[in-house]
Steps between C-alpha positions, in 0.01 A plus 500: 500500500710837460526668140880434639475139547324478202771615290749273665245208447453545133870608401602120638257371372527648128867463555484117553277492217783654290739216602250237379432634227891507369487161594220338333338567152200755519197224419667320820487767739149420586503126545808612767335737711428401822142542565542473887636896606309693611450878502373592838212368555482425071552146353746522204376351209730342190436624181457170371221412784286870352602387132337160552172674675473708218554280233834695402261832489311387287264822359192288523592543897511862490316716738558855442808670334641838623788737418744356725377108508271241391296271754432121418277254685677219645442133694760426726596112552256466807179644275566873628369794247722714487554899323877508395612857403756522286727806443580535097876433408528849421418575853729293695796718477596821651238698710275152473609372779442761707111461351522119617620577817235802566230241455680222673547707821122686479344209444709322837432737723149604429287174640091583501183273327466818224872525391635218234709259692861357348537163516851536331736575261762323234842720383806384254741710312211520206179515705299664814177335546249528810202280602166576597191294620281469199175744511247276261279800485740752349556899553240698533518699167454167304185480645411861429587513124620127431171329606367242241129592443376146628664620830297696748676847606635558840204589709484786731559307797776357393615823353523634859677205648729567252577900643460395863757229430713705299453808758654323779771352310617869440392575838745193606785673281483835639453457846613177605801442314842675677633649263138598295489338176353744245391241190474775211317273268165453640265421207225219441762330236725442893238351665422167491193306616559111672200217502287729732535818285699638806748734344916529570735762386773332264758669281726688764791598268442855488442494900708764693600431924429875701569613834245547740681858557487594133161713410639437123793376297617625139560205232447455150178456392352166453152340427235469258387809290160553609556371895739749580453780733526871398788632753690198454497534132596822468745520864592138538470539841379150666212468781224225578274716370624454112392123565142655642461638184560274292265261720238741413566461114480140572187512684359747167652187273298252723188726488527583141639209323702736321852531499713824639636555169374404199568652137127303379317729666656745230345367219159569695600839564495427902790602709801259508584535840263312741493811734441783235182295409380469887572833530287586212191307633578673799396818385211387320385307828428219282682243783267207417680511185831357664409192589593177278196401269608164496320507869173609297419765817506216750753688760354555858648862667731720371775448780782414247431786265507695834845409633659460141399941493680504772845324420528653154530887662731710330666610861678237651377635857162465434515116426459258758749250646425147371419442844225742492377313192458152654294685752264648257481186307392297819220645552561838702317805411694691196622807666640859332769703664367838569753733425384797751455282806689209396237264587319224324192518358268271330484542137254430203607366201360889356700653735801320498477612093419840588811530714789265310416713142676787667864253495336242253418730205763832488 
């Protein structure tokens, strides 16, 4: 569906919602609603249907609770679990909509096993609500630094099924998608794991659509301190490769356990930023010291920490595409662009340091 169309779409239907809504008294809008239109493609759920399978929101429902909205597990009438998003009052006026409908149309037209599917959506006058399938295993950073002891940590396998999966979802995104979609919030917090610990990319808000023809676009900047990528912080121009980087910080967060940006690791006079303190270990080629101790030293190569140096290089250039990435992570040989011949070569993990502390480390 064109951004065009869209528009159209949603002004009807908001406007018919205004009509209703002078007609019948607010706690009756929802009973009315018809839960038979359809968006596309998207069922159109009533209010009262997502109150019901949410026991009216009930907090003991809650999933997770962000700056723009608060997510609730749900039971639809025929036994479905459901993820119901729900954008705070204070959000549903002015630019908000825009926000719903950037998510609504991202989430539409991007369709792969690794990106979070929408199975619908709910809007009145008051409220702008969208529905997910459930994931019973939760994001990925829960597991990382939410994990009840009695709970084994993710494992290294899965830990890599989790970047492959999460590689190609990008990879999906960038190079499959007409126009790209550039996702500039790629963190572990955004990824989400289903029964099989098979990760999808959710929370598409801050997603921006780019032209195949564009090498880079200027916006504001948006994302999450510690994920974002050094030109388009200080430039705000827009590429793919700000969403490579911050897959590499994602990959460190997955390796580590840590998060990007964390004001505890003040008090134990580490460095805040996730990065600084790779850096740091870096140059005292003390890499063993990365990995998560919840895994107790049980991780099998070093691939990860490999392609994560890689992503997280200060020049934009010198990253790889996402497609590049799912390569690496299925099993081809790790490769390093040599800049006099412009070949690939095959790299060791001391190598690879040797060369990425000359753009790593200034």
């Amino acid at each position: 569906m064109s951004r065009d169309n869209w528009e159209r779409l949603v002004g009807v239907v908001v406007k018919r919602e205004e009509l209703r809504h002078r007609e019948l008294c607010p706690e009756d809008v929802s009973a009315e609603e018809d839960p038979e239109v359809h968006l596309g493609q998207l069922k159109r759920f009533s209010l009262r249907e997502l109150q019901v399978a949410t026991e009216n929101f009930s907090n003991k429902n809650i999933l997770g609770i962000g700056g723009f909205s608060e997510v609730y597990k749900g039971q639809l009438a025929d036994g479905t679990l459901v993820a119901v998003k729900r954008l705070k009052k204070e959000r549903t006026l002015d630019g908000a909509l825009l926000q719903f409908q950037t998510e609504v149309e991202m989430i539409s037209m991007a369709v792969h096993p690794n990106l979070l599917r929408l199975r619908g959506f709910c809007m009145t006058p008051t409220e702008r609500l969208l529905v997910y399938p459930y994931m019973p295993n939760g994001s990925v950073a829960s597991w990382l630094r939410e994990r009840p002891e009695s709970v084994p940590p993710l494992d290294w396998r899965i830990r890599k099924r989790i970047a492959l999966g999460s590689a190609r979802g990008l990879a999906y995104l960038h190079d499959h998608c007409d126009p790209k979609i550039i996702h500039r919030d790629v963190k572990a917090a955004n990824l989400l794991l289903d029964e099989d610990f098979e990760p999808v990319i959710g929370d598409f808000r801050l997603a921006k659509l780019m032209d195949y023809n564009d090498t880079h676009v200027t916006t504001t900047v948006c994302g999450t301190i510690g994920h974002i990528a050094p030109e388009y912080l200080s430039t705000g121009k827009l590429s793919e490769k700000i969403d490579v980087f911050s897959y590499g910080v994602m990959l460190l967060e997955l390796i580590t356990g840590q998060r990007a940006y964390d004001l505890a690791r003040f008090v134990n006079d580490d460095d805040v930023m996730l990065l600084d303190w790779v850096k740091r270990l870096l140059k005292e080629q003390q890499l063993e010291t990365l990995v998560d101790p919840d895994l107790k030293g049980n991780y099998i190569d070093e691939d990860l920490i490999q392609v994560s140096l890689f992503c997280i290089q200060f020049s934009p250039t010198e990253r790889p595409k996402m497609s590049e990435v799912v390569r690496m992570l299925e099993g081809l040989e790790l490769w390093m662009k040599d800049g006099r011949s412009g070949r690939r070569k095959k790299c060791s993990i001391k190598s690879l340091i040797t060369c990425l502390n000359l753009t790593l480390i200034g």
